[in-house]
C-alpha positions as CSV (number, residue, x, y, z in Angstrom):
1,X,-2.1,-21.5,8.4
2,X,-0.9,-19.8,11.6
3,X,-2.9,-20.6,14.8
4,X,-4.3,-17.8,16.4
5,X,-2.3,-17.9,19.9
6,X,-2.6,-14.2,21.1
7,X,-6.9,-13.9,20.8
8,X,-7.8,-11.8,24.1
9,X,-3.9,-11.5,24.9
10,X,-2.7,-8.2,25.7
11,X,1.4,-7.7,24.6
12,X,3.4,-5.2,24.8
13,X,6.2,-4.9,22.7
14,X,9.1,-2.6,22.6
15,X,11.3,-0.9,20.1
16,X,8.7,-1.4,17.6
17,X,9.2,0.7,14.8
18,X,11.7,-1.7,12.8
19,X,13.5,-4.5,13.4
20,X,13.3,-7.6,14.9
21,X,10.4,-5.8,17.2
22,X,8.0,-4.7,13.9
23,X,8.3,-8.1,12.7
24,X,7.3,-9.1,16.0
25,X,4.4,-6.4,17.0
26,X,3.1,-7.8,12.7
27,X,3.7,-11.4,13.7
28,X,1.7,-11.0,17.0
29,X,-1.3,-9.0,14.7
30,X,-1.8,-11.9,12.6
31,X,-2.8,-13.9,16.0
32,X,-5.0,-11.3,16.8
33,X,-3.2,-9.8,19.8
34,X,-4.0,-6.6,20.8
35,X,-1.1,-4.5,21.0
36,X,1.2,-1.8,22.9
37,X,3.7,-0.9,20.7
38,X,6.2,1.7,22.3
39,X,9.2,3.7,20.6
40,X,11.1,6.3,21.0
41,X,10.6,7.2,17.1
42,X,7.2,8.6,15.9
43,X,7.8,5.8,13.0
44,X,6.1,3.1,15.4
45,X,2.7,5.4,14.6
46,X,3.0,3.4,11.0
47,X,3.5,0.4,12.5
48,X,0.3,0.1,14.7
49,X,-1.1,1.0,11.1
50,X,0.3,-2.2,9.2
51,X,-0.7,-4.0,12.8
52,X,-4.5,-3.4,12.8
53,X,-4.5,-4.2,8.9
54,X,-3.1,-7.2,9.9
55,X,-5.7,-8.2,11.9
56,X,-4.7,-6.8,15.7
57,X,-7.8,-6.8,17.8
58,X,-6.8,-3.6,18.8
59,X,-3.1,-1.5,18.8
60,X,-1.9,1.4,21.0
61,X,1.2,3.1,20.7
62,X,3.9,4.9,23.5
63,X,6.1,7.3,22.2
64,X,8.7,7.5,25.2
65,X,12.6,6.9,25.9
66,X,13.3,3.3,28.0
67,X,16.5,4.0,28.9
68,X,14.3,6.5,31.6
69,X,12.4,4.2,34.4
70,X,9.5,7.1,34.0
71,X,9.3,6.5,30.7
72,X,8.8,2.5,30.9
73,X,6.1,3.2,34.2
74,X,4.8,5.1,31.8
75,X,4.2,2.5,28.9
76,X,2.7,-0.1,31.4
77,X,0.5,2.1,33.2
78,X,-1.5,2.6,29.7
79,X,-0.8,-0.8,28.9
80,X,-3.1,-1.1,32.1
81,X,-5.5,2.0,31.4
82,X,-6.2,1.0,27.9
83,X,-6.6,-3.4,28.3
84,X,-6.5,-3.9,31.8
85,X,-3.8,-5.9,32.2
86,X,-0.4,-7.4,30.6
87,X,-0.5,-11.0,29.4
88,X,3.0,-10.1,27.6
89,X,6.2,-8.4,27.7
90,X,8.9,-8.3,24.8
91,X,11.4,-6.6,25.7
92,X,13.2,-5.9,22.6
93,X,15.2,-2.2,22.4
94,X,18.7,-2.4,22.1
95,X,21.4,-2.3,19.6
96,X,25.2,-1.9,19.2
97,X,25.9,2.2,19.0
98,X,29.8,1.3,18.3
99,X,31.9,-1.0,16.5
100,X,35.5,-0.8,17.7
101,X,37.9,-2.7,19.9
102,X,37.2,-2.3,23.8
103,X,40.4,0.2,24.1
104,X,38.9,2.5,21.3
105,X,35.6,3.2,23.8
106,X,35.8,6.4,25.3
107,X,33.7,6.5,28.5
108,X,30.9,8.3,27.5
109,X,30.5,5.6,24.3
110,X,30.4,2.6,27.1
111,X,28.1,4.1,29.4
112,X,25.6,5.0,26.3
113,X,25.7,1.2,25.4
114,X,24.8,-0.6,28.4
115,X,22.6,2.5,29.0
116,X,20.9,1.8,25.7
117,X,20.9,-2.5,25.5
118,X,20.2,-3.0,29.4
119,X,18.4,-0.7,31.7
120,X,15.4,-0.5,29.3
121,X,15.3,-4.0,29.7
122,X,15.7,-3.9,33.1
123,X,13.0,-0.7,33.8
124,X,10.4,-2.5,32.1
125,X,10.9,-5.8,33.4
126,X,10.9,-4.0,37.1
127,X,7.5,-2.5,36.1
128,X,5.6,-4.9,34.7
129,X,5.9,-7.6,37.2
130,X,3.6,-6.2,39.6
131,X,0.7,-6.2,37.4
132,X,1.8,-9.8,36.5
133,X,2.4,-10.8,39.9
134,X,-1.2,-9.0,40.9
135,X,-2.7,-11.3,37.7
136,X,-1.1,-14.4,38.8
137,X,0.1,-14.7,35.5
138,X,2.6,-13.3,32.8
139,X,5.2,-14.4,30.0
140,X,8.3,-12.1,29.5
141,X,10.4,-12.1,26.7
142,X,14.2,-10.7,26.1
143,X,15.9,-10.2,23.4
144,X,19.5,-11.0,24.0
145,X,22.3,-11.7,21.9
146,X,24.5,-14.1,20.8
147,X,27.2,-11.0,20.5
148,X,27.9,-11.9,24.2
149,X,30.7,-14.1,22.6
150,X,31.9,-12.2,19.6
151,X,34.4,-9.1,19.0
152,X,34.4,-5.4,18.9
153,X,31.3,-4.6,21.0
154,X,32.4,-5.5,24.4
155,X,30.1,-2.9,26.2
156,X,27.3,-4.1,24.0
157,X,27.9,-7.4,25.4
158,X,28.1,-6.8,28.7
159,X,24.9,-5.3,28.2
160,X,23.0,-8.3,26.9
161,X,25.1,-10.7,29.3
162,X,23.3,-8.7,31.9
163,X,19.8,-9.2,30.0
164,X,20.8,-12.9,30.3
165,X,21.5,-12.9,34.1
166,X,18.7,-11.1,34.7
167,X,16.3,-13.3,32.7
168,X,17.0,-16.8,34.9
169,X,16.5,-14.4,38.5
170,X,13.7,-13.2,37.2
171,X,12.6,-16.4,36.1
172,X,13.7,-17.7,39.3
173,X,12.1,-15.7,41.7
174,X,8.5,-15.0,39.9
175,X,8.0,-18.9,38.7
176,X,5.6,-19.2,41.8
177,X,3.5,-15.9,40.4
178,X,2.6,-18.0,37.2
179,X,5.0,-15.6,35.4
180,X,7.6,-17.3,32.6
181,X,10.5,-15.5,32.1
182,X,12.8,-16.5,28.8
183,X,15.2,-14.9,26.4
184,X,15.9,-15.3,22.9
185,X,19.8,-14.3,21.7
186,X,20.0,-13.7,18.1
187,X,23.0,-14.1,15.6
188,X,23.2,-11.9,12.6
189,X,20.5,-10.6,11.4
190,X,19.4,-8.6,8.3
191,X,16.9,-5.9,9.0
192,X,17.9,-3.2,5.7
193,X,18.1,-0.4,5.7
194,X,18.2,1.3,9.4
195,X,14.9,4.4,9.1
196,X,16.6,5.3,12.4
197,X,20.1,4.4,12.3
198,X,21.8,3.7,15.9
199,X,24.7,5.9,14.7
200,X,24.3,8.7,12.5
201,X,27.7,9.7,11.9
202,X,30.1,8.5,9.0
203,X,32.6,5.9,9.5
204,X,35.5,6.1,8.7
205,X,37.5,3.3,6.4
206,X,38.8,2.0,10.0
207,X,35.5,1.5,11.5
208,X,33.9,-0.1,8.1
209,X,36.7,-2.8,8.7
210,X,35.5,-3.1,12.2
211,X,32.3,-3.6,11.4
212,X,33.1,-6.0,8.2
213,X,35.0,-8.0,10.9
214,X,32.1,-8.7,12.6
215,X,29.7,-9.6,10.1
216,X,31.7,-12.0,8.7
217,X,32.6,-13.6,12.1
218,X,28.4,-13.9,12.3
219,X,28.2,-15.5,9.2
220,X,31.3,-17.8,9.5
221,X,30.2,-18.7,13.3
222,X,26.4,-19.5,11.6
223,X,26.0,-23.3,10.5
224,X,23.9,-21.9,7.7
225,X,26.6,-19.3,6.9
226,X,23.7,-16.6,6.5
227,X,22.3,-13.7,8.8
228,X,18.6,-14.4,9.7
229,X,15.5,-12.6,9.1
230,X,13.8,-10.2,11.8
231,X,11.1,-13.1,10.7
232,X,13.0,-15.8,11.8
233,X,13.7,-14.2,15.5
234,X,10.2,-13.0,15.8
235,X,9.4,-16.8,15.3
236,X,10.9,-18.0,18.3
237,X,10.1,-14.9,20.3
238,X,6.4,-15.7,19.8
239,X,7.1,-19.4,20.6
240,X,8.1,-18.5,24.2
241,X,5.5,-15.8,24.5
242,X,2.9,-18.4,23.5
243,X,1.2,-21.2,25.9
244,X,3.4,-23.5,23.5
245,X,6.2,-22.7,25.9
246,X,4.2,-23.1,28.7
247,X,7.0,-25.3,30.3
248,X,10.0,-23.6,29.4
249,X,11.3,-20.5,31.8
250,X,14.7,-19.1,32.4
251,X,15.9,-20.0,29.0
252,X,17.9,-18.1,26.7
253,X,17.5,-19.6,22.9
254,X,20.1,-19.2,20.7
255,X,18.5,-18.1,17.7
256,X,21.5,-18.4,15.5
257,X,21.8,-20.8,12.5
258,X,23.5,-23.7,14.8
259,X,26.1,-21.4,16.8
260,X,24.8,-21.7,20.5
261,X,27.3,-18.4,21.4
């Protein structure tokens, strides 16, 4: 039987409605957290649903865009309204838009990929600290990737490099404000079928190879020689978020079968 960590923790978590980010927001419910659960897709309004029948003490949702710093002031400000304050932070939206080699990216493509798998990383981070700071207390979670060493999503890698760097100064300089700061990086990772996929449009018999290439790098790269779960990474994402972790900060866990990336 799972402990109950979360009781009277507030969390927000981000890019909720699928992915690694529902299995956390569902994960977080069973321990009785009560819950922020913002997305740019209405979908996260069924989430918070499956949430409270899981036994959330109490769920509220955001329907914004994080790559906008409004948006993310916006998400924490009623984080603040509705619980008073922020025990947690995962930051979790992101995603490869593109799979091609780095010379294929047209400008445009690049600037939509760090756009989309750093600054909303980076806005929230920026504007949850001074509620944490003010609290004297805080744990923030990234999600990385282990991608930062693989092929075919260079810009997407950059991206969660940056979420990396960005994770051990933050850690750094808000240590003496009781805040933890850590990252997780997953490997593969099987979430389905994609309600919202990154990138509506066909590929072509070109870009499926592209994309072929790197799953089987993942898998071959992998220990285990699998993908994971959204289960699995939402496991060690809670880990860090929990007072389990209470000694670890500036970390980024390789959440990846063996392969440390």
């Amino acid at each position: 039987m799972r402990v109950e960590r979360f009781e009277n923790r507030v969390a927000i978590v981000t890019g909720a409605a699928q992915g690694i980010g529902r299995a956390v927001a569902l994960q977080m419910a069973v321990e009785k957290a009560s819950l922020l659960l913002v997305d740019r897709s209405e979908i996260v309004k069924e989430v918070a649903e499956e949430a409270l029948a899981a036994g959330a003490a109490s769920v509220k949702i955001c329907v914004v865009d994080l790559e906008r710093y409004a948006d993310a002031c916006k998400a924490v400000n009623l984080a603040v309204s509705q619980f008073g304050r922020i025990d947690i932070l995962v930051n979790n939206v992101g995603g490869t838009i593109w799979v091609q080699p780095y010379e294929v990216y047209e400008e445009e493509q690049i600037e939509a990929e760090i756009r989309r798998s750093l600054f909303p990383t980076l806005w929230c981070s920026h504007s949850v600290l001074s509620q944490m700071q003010k609290q004297q207390s805080g744990v923030i979670v990234n999600v990385s990737s282990l991608a930062t060493r693989g092929s075919n999503r260079v810009p997407y890698a950059a991206a969660k490099g940056g979420v990396n760097a960005l994770t051990v100064c933050m850690a750094l300089e808000n240590a003496k404000y009781g805040i933890r700061v850590n990252a997780v990086a997953p490997g593969g990772t099987d979430v389905g079928q994609r309600r919202i996929p990154r990138n509506s449009k066909a590929m072509s018999q070109l870009e499926k190879g592209w994309y072929q290439a790197i799953v089987d790098e993942a898998i071959e790269m992998s220990f285990m020689k699998r993908y994971s779960s959204p289960e699995e990474q939402a496991n060690a994402i809670l880990f860090l978020a929990s007072d389990e972790a209470s000694y670890i900060t500036g970390t980024v866990l390789p959440v990846g079968g063996g392969y440390q990336g």
